[in-house]
ROVEXMI-974278 format. One line per 2 residues: number of its first residue (from 1); their letters; for each residue x, y, z of N, C-alpha, C. Coordinates in steps of 0.001 Angstrom, whole numbers, plus 500000, padded with zeros to 6 digits. Layout:
NUM) A) X,Y,Z,X,Y,Z,X,Y,Z ~ ... .
//
This chain:
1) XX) 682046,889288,487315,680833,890043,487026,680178,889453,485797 ~ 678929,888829,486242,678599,888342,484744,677379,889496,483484 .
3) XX) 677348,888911,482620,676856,889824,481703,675765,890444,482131 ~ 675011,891528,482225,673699,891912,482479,672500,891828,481290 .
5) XX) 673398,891704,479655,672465,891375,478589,673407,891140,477740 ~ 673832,889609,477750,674772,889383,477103,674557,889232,475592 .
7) XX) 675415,889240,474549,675366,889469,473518,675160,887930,472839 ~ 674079,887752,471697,673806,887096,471187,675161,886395,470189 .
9) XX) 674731,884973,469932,675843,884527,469045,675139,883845,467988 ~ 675583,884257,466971,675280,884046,465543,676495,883509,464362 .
11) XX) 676794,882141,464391,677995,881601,463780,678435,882291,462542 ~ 677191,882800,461998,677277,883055,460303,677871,884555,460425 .
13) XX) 677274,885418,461238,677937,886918,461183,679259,887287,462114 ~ 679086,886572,463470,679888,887432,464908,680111,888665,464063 .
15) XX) 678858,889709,464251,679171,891080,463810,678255,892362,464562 ~ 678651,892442,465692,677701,893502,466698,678792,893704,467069 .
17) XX) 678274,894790,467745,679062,896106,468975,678977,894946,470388 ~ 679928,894697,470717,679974,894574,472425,679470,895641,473505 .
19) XX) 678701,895626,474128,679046,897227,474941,679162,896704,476091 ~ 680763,897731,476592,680769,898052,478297,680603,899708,478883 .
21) XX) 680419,899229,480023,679486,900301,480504,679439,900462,482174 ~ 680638,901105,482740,680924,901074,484675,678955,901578,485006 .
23) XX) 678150,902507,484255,677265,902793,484780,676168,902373,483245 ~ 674864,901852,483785,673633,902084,482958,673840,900714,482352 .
25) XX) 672758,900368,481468,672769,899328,480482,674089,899175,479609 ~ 674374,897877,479633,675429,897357,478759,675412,896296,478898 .
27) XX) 676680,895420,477888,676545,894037,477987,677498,893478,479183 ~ 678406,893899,479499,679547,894219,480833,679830,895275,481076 .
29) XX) 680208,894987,482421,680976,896492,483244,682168,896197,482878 ~ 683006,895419,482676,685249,895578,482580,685033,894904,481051 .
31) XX) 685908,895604,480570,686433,894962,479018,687114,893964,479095 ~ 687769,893427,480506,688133,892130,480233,686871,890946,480034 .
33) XX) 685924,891365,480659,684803,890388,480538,684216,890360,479238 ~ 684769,891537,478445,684028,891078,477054,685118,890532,476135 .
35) XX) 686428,890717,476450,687249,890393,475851,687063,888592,475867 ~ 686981,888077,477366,686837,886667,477263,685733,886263,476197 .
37) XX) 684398,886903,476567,683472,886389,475902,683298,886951,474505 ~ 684151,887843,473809,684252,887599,472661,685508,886118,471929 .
39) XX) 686277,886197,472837,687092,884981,473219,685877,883389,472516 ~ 685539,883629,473938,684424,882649,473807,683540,882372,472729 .
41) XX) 683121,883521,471952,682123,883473,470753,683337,883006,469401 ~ 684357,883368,469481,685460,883025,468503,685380,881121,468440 .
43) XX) 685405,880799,469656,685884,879229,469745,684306,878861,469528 ~ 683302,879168,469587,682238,878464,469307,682076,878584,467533 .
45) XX) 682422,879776,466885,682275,879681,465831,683446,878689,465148 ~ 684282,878118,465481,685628,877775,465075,684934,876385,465160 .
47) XX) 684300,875716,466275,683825,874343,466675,682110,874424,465284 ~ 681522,875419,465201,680758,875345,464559,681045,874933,462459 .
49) XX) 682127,876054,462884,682652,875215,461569,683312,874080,460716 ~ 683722,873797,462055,684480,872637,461763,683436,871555,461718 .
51) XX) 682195,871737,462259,680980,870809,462455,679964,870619,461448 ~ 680009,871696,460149,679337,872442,459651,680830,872766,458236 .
53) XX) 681940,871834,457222,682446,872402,456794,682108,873290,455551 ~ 681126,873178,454808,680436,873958,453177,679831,875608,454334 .
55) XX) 679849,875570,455519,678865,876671,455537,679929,878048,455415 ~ 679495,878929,455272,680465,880463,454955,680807,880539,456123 .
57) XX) 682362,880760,456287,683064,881119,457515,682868,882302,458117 ~ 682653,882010,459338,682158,883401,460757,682954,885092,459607 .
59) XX) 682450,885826,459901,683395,887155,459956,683893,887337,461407 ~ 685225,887781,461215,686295,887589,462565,686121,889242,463236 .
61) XX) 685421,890557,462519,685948,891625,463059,684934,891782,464238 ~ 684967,892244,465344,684464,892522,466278,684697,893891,466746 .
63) XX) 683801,894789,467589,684067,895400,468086,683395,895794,469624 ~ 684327,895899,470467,683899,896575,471897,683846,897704,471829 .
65) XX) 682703,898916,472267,682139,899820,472297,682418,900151,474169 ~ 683563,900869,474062,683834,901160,476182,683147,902665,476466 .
67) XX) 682358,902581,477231,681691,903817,477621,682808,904732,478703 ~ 682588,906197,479156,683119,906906,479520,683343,906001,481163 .
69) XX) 684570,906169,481781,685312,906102,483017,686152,905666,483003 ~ 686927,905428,484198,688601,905080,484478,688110,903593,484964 .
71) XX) 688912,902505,483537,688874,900932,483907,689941,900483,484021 ~ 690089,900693,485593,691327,899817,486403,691566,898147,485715 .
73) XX) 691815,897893,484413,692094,896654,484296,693817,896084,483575 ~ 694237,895405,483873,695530,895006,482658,694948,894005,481847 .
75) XX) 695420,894445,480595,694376,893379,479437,695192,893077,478692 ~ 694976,891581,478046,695565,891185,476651,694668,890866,475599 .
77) XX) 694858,891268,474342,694603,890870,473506,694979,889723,472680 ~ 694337,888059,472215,695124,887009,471476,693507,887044,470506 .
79) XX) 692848,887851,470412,691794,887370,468918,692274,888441,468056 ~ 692592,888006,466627,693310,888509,465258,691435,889307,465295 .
81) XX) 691364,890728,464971,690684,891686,464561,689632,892253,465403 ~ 690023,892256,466778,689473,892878,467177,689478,894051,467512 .
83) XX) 688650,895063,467854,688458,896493,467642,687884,896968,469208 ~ 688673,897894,469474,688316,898533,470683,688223,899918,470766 .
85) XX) 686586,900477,471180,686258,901910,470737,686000,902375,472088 ~ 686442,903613,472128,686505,904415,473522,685314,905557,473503 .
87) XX) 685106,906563,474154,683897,907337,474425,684814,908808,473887 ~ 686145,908379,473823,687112,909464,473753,687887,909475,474736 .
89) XX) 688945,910116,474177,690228,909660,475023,690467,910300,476497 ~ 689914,911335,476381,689651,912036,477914,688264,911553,478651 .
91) XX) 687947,911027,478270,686512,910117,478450,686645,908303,478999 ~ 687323,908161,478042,687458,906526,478589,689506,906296,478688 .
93) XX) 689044,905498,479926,690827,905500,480120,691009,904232,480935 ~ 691928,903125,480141,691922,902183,480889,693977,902151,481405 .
95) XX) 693599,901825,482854,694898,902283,483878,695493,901063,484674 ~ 696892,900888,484469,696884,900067,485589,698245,900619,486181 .
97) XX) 699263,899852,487014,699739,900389,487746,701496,899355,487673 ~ 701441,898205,487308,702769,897257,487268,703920,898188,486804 .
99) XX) 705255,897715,487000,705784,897929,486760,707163,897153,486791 ~ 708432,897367,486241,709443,896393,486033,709710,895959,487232 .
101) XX) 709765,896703,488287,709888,896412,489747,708967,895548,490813 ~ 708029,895399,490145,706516,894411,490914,707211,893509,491418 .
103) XX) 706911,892636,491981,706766,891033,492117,705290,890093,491703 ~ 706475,889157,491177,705442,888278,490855,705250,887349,491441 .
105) XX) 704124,886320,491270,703846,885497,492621,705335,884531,493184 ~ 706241,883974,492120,707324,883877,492650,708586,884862,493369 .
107) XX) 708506,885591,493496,708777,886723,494171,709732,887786,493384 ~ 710130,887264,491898,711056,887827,490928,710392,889091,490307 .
109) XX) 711211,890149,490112,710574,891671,489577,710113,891045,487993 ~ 709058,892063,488332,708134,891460,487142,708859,891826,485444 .
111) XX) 710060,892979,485434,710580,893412,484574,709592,894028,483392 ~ 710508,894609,482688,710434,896000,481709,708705,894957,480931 .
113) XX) 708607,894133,480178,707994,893295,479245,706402,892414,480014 ~ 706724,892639,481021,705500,892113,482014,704456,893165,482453 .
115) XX) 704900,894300,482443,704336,895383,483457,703460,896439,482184 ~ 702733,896121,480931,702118,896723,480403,700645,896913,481149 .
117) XX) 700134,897703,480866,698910,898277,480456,697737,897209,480075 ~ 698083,897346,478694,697156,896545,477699,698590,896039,476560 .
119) XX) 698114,894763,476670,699335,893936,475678,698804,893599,474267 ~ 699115,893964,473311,698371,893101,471987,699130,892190,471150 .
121) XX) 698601,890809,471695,699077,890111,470508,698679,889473,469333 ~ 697406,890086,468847,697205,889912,467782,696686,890626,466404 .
123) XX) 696985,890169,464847,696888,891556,464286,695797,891644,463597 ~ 695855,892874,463044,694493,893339,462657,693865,894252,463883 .
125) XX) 694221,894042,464935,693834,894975,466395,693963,896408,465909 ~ 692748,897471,466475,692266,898391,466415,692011,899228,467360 .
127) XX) 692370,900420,468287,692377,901303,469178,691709,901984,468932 ~ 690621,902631,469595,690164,904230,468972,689630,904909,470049 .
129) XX) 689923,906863,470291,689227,907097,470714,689359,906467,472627 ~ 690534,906111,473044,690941,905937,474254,691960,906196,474980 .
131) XX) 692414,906265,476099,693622,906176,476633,693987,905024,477630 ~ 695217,904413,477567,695764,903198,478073,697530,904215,478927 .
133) XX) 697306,904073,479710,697825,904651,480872,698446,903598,481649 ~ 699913,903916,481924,700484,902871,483057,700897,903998,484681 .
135) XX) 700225,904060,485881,699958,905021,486553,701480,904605,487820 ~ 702152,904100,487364,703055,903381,488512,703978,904695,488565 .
137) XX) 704319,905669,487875,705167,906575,488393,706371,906805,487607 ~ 707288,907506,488667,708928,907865,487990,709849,906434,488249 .
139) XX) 710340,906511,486857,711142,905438,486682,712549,904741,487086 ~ 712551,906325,488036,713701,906121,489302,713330,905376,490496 .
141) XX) 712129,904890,490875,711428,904373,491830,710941,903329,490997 ~ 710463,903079,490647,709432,901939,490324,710204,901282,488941 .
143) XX) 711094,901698,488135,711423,901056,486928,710738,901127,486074 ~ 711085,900093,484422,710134,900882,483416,708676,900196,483605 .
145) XX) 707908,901067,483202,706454,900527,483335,705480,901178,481731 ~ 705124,899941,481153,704510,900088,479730,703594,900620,479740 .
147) XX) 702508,901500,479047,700935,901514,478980,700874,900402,478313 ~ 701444,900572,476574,700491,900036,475790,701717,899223,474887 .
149) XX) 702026,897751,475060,702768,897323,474083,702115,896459,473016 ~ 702008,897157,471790,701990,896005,470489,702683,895227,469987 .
151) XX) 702762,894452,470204,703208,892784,469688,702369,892036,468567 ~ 702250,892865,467496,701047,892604,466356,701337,893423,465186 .
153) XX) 701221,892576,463925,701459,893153,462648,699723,893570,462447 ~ 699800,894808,461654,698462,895413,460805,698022,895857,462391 .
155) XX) 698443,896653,463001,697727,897137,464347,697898,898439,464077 ~ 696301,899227,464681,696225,900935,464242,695867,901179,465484 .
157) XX) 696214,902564,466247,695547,903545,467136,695366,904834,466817 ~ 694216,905303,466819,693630,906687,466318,692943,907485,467573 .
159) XX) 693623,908371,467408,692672,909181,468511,693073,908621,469796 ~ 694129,907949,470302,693928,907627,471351,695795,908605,472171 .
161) XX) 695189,908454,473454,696381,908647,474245,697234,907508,475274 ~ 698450,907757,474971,699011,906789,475495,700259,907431,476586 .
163) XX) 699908,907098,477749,700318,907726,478851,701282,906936,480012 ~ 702338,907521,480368,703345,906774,481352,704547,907387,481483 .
165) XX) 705347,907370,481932,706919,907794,482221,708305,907137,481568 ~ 708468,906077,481935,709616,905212,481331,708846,903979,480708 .
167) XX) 709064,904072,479250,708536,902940,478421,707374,902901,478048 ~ 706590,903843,477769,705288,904196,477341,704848,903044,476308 .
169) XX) 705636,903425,475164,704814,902153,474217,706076,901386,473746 ~ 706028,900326,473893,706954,899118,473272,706315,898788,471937 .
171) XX) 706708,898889,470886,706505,897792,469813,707316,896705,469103 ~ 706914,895908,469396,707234,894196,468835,707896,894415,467773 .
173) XX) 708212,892559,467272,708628,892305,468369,709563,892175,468689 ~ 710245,891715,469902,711297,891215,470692,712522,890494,469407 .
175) XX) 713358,891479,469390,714695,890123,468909,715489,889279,469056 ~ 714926,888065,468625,715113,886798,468744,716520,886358,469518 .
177) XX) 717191,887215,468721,718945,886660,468940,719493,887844,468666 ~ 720491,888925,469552,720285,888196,470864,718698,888676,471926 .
179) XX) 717823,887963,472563,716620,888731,473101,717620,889812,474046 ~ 716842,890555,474611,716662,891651,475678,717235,891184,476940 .
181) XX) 717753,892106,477539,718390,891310,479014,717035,891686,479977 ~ 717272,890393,480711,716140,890511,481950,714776,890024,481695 .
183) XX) 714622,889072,480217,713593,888380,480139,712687,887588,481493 ~ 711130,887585,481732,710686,886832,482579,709524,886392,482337 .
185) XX) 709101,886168,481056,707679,886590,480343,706899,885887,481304 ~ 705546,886039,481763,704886,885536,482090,703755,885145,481275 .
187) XX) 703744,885613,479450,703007,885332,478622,703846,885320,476882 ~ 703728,883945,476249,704256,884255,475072,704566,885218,474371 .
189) XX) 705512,885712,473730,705539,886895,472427,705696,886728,471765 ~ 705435,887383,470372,706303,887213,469265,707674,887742,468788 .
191) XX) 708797,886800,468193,709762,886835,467875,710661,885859,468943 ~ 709959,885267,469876,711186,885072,471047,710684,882895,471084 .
193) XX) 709566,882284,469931,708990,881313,470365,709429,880122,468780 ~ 709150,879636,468758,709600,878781,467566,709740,879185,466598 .
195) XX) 708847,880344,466148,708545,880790,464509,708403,882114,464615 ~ 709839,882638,464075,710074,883466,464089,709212,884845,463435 .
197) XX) 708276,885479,463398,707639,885937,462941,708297,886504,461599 ~ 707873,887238,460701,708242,888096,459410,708440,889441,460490 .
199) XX) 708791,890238,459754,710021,891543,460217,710095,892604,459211 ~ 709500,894075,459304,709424,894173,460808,707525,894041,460531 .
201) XX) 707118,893990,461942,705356,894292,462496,705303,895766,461699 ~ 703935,896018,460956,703546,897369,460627,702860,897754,461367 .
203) XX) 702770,898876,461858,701525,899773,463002,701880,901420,462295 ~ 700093,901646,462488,700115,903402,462829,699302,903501,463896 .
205) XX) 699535,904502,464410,699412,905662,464537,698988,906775,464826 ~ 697350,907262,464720,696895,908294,464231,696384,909438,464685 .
207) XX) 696656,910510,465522,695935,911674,465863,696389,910815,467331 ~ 697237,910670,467495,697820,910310,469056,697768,910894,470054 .
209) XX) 698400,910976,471038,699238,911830,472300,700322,910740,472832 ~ 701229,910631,472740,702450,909677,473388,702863,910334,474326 .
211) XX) 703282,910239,475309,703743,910813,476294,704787,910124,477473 ~ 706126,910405,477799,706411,910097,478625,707862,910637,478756 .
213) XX) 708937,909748,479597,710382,910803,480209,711765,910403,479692 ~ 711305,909033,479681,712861,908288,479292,712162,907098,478677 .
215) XX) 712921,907117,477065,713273,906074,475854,711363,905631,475997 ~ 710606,906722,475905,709493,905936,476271,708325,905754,475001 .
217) XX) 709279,905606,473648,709021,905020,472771,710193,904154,471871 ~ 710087,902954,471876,710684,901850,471415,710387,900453,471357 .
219) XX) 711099,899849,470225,710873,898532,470097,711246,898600,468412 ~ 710931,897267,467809,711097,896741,465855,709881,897590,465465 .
221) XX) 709249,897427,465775,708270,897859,464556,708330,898565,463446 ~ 707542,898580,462170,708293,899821,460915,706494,900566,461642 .
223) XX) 706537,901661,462450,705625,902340,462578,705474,903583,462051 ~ 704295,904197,461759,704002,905521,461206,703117,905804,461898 .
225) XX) 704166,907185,462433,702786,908361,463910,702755,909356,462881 ~ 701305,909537,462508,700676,910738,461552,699948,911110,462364 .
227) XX) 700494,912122,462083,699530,913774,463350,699812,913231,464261 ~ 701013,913053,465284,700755,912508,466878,701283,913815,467347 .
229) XX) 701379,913932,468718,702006,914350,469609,702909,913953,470639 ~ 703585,914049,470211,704884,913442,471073,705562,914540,472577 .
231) XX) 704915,913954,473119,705098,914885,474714,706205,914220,475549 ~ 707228,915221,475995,708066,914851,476423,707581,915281,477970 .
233) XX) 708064,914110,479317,707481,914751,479901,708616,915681,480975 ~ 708538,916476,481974,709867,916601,482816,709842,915408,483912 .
235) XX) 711123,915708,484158,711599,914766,485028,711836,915339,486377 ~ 711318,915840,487638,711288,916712,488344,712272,915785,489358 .
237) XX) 713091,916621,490215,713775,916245,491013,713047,915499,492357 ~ 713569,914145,492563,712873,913396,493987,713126,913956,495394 .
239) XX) 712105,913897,496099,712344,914301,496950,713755,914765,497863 ~ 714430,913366,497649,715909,913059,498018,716891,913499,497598 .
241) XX) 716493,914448,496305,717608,914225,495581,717737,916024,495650 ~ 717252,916692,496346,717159,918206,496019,716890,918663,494646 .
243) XX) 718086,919572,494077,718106,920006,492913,717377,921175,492852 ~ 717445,921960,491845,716878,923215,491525,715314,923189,491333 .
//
């Protein structure tokens, strides 16, 4: 889907609102499309400077502005400061569905570390005002399935909800030695690649909703949840299984 009024690039500032938008004027309909092309505006300012070395370096913070609906996308984050603003968390909700059990195009389960939501790996990243939802189910069927894993030092979420069953939010990163059983990454992390990151990643937090059934908050991180809500969810008996 390409842009309908795509956003201007200016080497000296990169400093506007992105906007997406499923209905009405915006600069894209899916946040992955602005994610690339803020992507894209990053590497032009990077080539501009290097072309150009006395001139004042780009400002790096960005922000996407996501208007109200449910955006079926799985996303990663790799640009250090970018900012992602929601319409509100019952308002904008981005969903997907993987889980440890998927297959991947080689036919191997996609496991616990593959099957997020929205992945962030880089820091300075900013949440607000959204929900990131993994919709795949009970974790007796389908295995664990992430919304939202941070893999990023200096990363904040405010106002947002984070929704799923088994493994809701992972935070980074991964330890090195010994790693996790059942590794299959299909995308770099940190802690598991040459250079070992510093230890632990800081993240908050803020005016949350976490939610889920089993261990479905974990990982290194030194995190601080101020004002969250921590919702446990039930675990209702499967079909198969009777029970009370």
């Amino acid at each position: 889907m390409a842009a309908r009024n795509g956003p201007s690039y200016n080497p000296s500032t990169m400093r506007q609102d992105i906007r997406v938008s499923l209905e009405g004027e915006a600069d894209f309909q899916t946040i992955g499309e602005a994610i690339r092309a803020v992507e894209a505006m990053a590497e032009q300012a990077r080539a501009a400077a290097a072309q150009a070395p006395g001139a004042a370096p780009a400002r790096e913070k960005i922000r996407i502005a996501i208007g109200p609906g449910v955006y079926r996308e799985k996303l990663k984050i790799a640009l250090p400061g970018l900012e992602l603003v929601g319409s509100g968390r019952e308002k904008t909700r981005i969903v997907w569905d993987d889980s440890a059990r998927t297959p991947l195009p080689n036919g191997e389960p996609m496991g616990t570390f593959n099957s997020y939501t929205l992945y962030v790996g880089a820091p300075g990243t900013r949440l607000r005002g959204l929900t990131v939802e993994n919709s795949a189910g009970d974790g007796r069927i389908v295995g664990q399935a992430v919304a939202l894993y941070a893999d990023a030092d200096d990363f904040a979420a405010e106002d947002c909800r984070l929704s799923a069953r088994q493994d809701t939010l992972c935070t980074g990163p991964l330890p090195k030695n010994p790693p996790p059983k059942g590794i299959n990454l299909i995308h770099p992390v940190a802690g598991l690649g040459d250079r070992q990151p510093a230890l632990p990643f800081h993240q908050l937090y803020r005016r949350c909703l976490i939610e889920g059934d089993v261990d479905f908050i974990f990982g290194s991180a030194l995190a601080v949840f101020q004002d969250c809500e921590i919702h446990s969810l039930a675990r209702l008996p499967l079909a198969n299984e009777g029970g009370e």
